[in-house]
C-alpha positions in Angstrom: 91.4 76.1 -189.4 94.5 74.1 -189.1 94.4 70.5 -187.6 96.5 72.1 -184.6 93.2 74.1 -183.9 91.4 70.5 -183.6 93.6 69.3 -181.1 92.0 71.1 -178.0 88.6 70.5 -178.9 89.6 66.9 -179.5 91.5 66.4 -175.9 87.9 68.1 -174.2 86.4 65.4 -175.7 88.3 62.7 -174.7 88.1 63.9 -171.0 84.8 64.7 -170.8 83.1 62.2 -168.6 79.8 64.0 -168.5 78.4 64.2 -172.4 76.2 62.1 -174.0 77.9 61.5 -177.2 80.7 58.9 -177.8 84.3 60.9 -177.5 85.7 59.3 -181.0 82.6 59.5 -183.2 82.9 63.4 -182.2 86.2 63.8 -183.2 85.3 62.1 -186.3 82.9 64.8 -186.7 84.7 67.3 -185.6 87.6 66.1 -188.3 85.3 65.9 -191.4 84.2 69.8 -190.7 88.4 70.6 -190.5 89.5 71.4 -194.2 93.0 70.7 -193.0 92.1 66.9 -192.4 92.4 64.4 -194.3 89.2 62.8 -192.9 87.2 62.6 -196.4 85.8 59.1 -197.5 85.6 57.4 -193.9 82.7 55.1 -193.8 80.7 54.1 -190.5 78.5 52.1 -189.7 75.9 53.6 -186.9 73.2 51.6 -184.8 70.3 53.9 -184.2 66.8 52.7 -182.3 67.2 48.7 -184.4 68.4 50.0 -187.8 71.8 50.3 -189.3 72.9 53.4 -190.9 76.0 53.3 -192.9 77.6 55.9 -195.2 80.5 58.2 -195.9 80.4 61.1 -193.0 80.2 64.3 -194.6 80.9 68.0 -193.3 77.6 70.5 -192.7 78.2 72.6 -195.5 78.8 69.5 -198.2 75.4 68.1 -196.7 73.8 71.0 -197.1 74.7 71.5 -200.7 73.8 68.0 -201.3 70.6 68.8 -199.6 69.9 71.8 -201.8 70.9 69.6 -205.1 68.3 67.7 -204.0 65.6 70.2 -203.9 65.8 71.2 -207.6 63.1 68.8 -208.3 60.5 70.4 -205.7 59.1 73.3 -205.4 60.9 76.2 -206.6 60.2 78.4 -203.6 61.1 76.7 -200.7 65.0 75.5 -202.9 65.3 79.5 -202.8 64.1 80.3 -199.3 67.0 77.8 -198.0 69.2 78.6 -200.7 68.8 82.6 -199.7 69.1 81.8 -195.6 72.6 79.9 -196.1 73.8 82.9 -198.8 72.6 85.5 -195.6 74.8 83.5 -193.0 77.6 82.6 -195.5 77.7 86.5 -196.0 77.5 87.6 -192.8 80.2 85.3 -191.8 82.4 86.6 -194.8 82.0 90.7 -193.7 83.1 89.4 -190.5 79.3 90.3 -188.7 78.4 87.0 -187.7 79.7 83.4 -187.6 78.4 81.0 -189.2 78.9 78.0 -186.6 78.4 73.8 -187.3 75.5 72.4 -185.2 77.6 70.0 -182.9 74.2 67.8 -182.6 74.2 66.6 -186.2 76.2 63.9 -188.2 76.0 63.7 -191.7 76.4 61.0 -194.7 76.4 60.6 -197.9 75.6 57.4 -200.1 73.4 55.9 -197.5 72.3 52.8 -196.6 69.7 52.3 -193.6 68.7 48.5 -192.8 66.1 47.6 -190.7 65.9 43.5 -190.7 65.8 42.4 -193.8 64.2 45.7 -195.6 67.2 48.0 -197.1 66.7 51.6 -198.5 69.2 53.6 -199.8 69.0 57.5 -199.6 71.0 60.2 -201.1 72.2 61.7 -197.6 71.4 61.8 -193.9 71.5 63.9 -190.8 70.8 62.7 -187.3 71.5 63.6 -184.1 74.9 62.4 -182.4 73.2 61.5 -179.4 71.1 59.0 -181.1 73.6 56.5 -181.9 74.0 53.8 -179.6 77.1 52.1 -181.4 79.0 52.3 -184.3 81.6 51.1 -186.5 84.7 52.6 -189.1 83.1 50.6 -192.4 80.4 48.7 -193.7 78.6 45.4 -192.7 80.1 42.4 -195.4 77.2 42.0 -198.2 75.7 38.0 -197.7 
């Protein structure tokens, strides 16, 4: 899809005076799961229920790949039952039966780092639901 396709869904966004998700983090969103834009390495910052969240937003289908990568060291049967779901859809979608669409409620990061207080933890990736975040930022918090 071209970045001339994300213009329109961008605009509704902007306009929309009803939805519970901030208008620019959505386009962000929506800009990381274009090909065509050059949204790749953007880092926010997200406040979510007293913690900070902060990592490099990521489209669906790079987090879920991460998310399988990560299952290698589990058990062998459920890495193949989600690994055997997404090859279904990503078939379907490729014969043209069925379209494989992004779920518009998520956000997803890589190289994450969620700080609650003083206590840091850094994890691998993350996905959370838009609606969630009360306030966020383009970058990282300085390091004291």
């Amino acid at each position: 899809m071209s970045w001339r396709n994300a213009v329109q869904p961008a605009l509704r966004m902007l306009l929309q005076q009803d939805t519970h998700v901030d208008p620019y983090l959505e386009i962000l969103r929506l800009g990381v799961e274009h090909e065509d834009i050059e949204a790749r390495d953007v880092v926010v910052t997200l406040a979510l229920d007293g913690a900070l969240v902060t990592g490099v937003v990521i489209s669906t289908a790079d987090w879920e790949w991460l998310h399988l990568r990560q299952l290698e060291g589990y058990h062998d049967t459920l890495r193949k039952v989600l690994r055997d779901a997404a090859g279904h859809l990503d078939a379907a979608a490729v014969k043209g039966r069925l379209r494989r669409q992004v779920d518009p409620r998520f956000l997803h990061l890589r190289d994450v780092t969620h700080t609650v207080g003083r206590t840091t933890h850094t994890l691998p990736t993350w996905r959370g639901p838009i609606t969630a975040v009360s306030g966020w930022s383009l970058g990282e918090p300085a390091k004291e």
